[in-house]
C-alpha positions in Angstrom: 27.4 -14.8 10.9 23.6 -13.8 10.7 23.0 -11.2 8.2 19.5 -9.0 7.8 18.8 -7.3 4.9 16.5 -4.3 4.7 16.1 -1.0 2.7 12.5 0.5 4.8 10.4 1.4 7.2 8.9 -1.9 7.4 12.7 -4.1 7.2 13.2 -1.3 10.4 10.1 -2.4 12.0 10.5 -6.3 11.8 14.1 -5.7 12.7 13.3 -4.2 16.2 10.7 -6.7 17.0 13.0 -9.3 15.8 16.0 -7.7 18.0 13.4 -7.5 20.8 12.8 -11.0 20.8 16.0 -12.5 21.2 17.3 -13.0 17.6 20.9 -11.8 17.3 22.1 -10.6 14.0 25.3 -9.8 13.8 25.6 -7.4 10.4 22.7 -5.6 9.2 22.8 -4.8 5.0 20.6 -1.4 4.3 21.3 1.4 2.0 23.0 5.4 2.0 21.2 7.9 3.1 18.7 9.9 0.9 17.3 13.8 0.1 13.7 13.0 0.8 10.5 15.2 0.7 10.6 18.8 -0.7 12.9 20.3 1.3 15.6 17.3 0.0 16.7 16.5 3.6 19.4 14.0 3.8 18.0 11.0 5.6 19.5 7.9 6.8 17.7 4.6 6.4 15.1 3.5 8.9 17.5 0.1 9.3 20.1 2.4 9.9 18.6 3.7 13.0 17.8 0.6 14.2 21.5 -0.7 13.6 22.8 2.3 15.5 20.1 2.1 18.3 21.0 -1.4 19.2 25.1 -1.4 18.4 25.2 -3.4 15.5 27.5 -3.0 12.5 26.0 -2.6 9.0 27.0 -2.1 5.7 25.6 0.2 3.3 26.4 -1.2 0.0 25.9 -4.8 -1.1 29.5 -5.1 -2.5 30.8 -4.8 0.4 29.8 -8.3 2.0 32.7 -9.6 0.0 35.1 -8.6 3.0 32.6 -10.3 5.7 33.9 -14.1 6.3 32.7 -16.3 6.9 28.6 -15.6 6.8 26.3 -18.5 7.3 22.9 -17.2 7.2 20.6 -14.2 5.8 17.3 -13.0 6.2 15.7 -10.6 3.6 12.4 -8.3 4.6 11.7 -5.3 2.1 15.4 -5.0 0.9 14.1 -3.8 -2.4 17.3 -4.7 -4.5 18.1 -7.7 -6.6 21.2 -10.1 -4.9 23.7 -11.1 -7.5 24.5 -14.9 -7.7 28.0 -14.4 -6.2 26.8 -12.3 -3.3 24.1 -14.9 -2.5 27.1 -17.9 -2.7 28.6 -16.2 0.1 25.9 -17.7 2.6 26.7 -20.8 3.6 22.9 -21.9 4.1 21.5 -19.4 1.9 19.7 -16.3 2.1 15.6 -16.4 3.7 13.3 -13.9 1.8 9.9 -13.3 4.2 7.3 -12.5 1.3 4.2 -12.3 2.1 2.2 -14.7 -0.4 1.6 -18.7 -0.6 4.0 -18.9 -3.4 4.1 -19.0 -6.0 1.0 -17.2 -6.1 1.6 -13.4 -5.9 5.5 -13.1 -6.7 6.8 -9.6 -7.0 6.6 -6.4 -5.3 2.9 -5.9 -4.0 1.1 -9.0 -2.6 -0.4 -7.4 0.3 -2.1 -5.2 -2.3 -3.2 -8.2 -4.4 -4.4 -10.0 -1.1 -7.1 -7.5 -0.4 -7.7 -6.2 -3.9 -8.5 -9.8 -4.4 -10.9 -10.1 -1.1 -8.7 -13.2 0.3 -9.8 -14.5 3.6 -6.2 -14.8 4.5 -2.8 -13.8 3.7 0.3 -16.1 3.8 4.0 -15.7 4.6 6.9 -17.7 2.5 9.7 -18.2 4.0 11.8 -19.3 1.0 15.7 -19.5 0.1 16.3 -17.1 -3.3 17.8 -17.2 -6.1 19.0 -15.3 -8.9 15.1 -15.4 -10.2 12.1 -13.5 -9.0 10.9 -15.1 -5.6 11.8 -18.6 -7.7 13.5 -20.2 -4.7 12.3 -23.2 -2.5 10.1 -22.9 -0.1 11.4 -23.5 3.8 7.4 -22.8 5.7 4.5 -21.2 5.0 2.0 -19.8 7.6 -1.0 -18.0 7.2 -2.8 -15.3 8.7 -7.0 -14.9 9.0 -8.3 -11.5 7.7 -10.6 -10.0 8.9 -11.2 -8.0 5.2 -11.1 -4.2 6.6 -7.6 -4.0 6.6 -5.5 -1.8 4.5 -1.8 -2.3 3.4 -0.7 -0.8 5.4 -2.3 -2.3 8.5 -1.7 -6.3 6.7 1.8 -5.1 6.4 2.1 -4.5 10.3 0.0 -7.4 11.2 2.3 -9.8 9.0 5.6 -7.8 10.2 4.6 -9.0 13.3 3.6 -12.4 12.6 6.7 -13.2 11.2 9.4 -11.6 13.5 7.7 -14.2 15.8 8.2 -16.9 13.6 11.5 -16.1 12.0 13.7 -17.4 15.5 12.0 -20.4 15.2 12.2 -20.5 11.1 15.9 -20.1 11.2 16.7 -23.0 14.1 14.5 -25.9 12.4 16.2 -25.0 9.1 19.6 -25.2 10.7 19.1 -28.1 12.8 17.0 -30.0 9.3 13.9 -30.3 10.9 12.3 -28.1 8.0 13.9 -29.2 4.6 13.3 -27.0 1.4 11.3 -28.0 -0.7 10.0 -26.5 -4.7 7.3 -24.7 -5.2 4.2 -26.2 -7.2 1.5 -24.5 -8.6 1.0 -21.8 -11.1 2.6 -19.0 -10.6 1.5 -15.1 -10.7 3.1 -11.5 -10.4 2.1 -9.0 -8.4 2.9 -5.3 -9.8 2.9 -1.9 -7.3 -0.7 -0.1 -7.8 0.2 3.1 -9.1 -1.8 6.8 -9.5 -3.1 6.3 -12.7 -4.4 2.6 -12.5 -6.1 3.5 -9.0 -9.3 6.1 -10.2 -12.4 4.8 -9.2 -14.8 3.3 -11.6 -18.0 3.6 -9.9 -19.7 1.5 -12.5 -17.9 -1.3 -11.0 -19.2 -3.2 -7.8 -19.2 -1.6 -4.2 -17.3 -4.1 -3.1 -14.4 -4.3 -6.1 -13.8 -0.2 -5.5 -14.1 -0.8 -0.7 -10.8 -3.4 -1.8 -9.2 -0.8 -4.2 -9.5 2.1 -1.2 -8.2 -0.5 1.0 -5.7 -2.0 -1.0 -4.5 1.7 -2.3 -3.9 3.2 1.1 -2.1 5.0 2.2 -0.2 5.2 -0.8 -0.9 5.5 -4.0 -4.4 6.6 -2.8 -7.6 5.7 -4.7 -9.1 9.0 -6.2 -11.9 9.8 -8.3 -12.9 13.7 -10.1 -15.1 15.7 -8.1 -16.9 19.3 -10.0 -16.7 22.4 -7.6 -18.0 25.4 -8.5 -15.5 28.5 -9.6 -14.6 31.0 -7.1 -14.7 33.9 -9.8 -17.0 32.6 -13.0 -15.7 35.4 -14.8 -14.5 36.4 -18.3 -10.7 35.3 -19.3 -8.8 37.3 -21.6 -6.3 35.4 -23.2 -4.4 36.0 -26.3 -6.9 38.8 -27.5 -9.8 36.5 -27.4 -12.4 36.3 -24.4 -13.0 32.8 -23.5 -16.1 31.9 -21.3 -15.5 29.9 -18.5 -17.7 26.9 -17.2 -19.3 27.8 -13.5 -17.4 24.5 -12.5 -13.7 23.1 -12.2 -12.5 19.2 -11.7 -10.4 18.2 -8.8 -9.4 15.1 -8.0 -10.6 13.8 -4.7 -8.6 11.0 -2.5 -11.0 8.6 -1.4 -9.2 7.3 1.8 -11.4 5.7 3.9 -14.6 4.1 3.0 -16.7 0.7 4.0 -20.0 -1.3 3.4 -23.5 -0.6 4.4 -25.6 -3.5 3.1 -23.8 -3.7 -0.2 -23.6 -0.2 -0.7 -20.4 1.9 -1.1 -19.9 4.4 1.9 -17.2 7.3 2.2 -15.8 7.8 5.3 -12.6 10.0 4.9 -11.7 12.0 1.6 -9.2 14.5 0.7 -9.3 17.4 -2.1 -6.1 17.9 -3.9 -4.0 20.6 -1.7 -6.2 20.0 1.4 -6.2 18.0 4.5 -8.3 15.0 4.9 -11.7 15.3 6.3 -14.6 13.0 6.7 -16.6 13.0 3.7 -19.7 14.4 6.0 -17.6 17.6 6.6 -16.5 17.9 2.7 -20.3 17.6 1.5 -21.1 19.8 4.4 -18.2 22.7 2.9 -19.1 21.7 -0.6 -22.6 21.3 -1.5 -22.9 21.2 -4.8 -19.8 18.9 -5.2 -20.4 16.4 -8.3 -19.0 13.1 -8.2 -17.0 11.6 -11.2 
């Protein structure tokens, strides 16, 4: 039995291309459905839909591969939970993780972000066997992928998602049939760690082209940001507690910095968004904000 494992978006994606080409799973693993956004809306899992769309059973709770006999294979792409050593014993030939690093550089969660905050020419794809340990396991093939150092995450994600659901048939059958053996990894390994709001504010004193990565690396989420000073709508007096306080004639938001690129070695904005707004080109927001001050 071939089992995929996937908990996102991007496990849905590579498992409709992979579907697409030819490769039959026969049990997809995901996760229950969640309240998501504001409104809590109960959602089922993007590998759900997928499952559903092309007939195939899946399981929505890791315990319950104990029941599914016998299972020879698995393929892991953004499952997002750690696989017990029992579950993992199951497999027959073990269980593929597709990470996208030349480990055991960049272990961990976020190595598409560290591949462009880093300014590689190219990004990589493992295709390893795991373990009990953090993307520890040997190494099966790696392939790599030329950048072209504009992309953001989130279009290295799609361009790697696609790279490998056109490997992975091939992957699989030379590993089966021993004509790719597993090897260990060597070299010195690193970990990668999500970028989160806090450690992705701009520090312009830093090099244009160390804050174009971060943009790039950051987007779409968490977003890179920096302060911005817009005037008040009403500089008036406050009353507050029985004392009148004076306030300034300007107020910090925080400003998205979505888009930007490189003109000569400088740093350009191309698309930014003020808290509670849409995004606009940063043309348009000097253009409604004038006197806008840059953090």
């Amino acid at each position: 039995m071939f089992v995929f494992f996937g908990t996102s978006p991007r496990s849905a994606k590579f498992l409709e291309l992979t579907i697409q080409k030819g490769v039959k799973f026969d049990l997809v693993v995901t996760e229950p459905a969640k309240l998501v956004g504001k409104k809590q809306i109960l959602t089922e899992n993007p590998a759900v839909l997928v499952a559903k769309k092309y007939s195939l059973p899946y399981l929505l709770y890791l315990k319950e591969l104990q029941h599914q006999t016998p299972l020879k294979i698995g393929i892991i792409l953004d499952f997002n939970k750690i696989i017990p050593k029992d579950e993992i014993e199951l497999f027959e030939k073990g269980i593929i993780n597709i990470h996208f690093s030349k480990l055991p550089s960049y272990r961990g969660p976020a190595p598409v972000q560290y591949t462009i905050l880093n300014g590689d020419k190219e990004a990589w794809i493992s295709y390893y066997l795991i373990t009990e340990k953090l993307d520890d396991g040997e190494i099966i093939k790696q392939t790599s992928l030329a950048l072209d150092l504009t992309e953001t995450t989130e279009d290295l994600y799609q361009k790697l998602i696609e790279k490998s659901a056109d490997e992975i048939e091939s992957v699989i059958t030379k590993y089966l049939n021993k004509n790719l053996l597993p090897r260990s990894q060597e070299g010195e390994p690193s970990v990668t760690k999500k970028l989160k709001t806090e450690n992705c504010k701009i520090d312009f004193s830093k090099p244009p082209q160390e804050i174009e990565r971060l943009v790039r690396a950051a987007y779409p989420e968490p977003g890179a940001w920096t302060e911005v000073q817009l005037p008040r709508k009403l500089s008036t007096m406050k009353q507050s507690n029985n004392e009148t306080m004076d306030l300034s004639p300007f107020e910090t938001h925080r400003l998205r910095i979505l888009k930007a690129h490189l003109d000569q070695g400088k740093l350009v904005l191309d698309l930014v968004q003020l808290e509670g707004k849409t995004p606009v080109s940063y043309k348009q927001f000097k253009e409604g904000y004038p006197e806008a001050e840059i953090k």
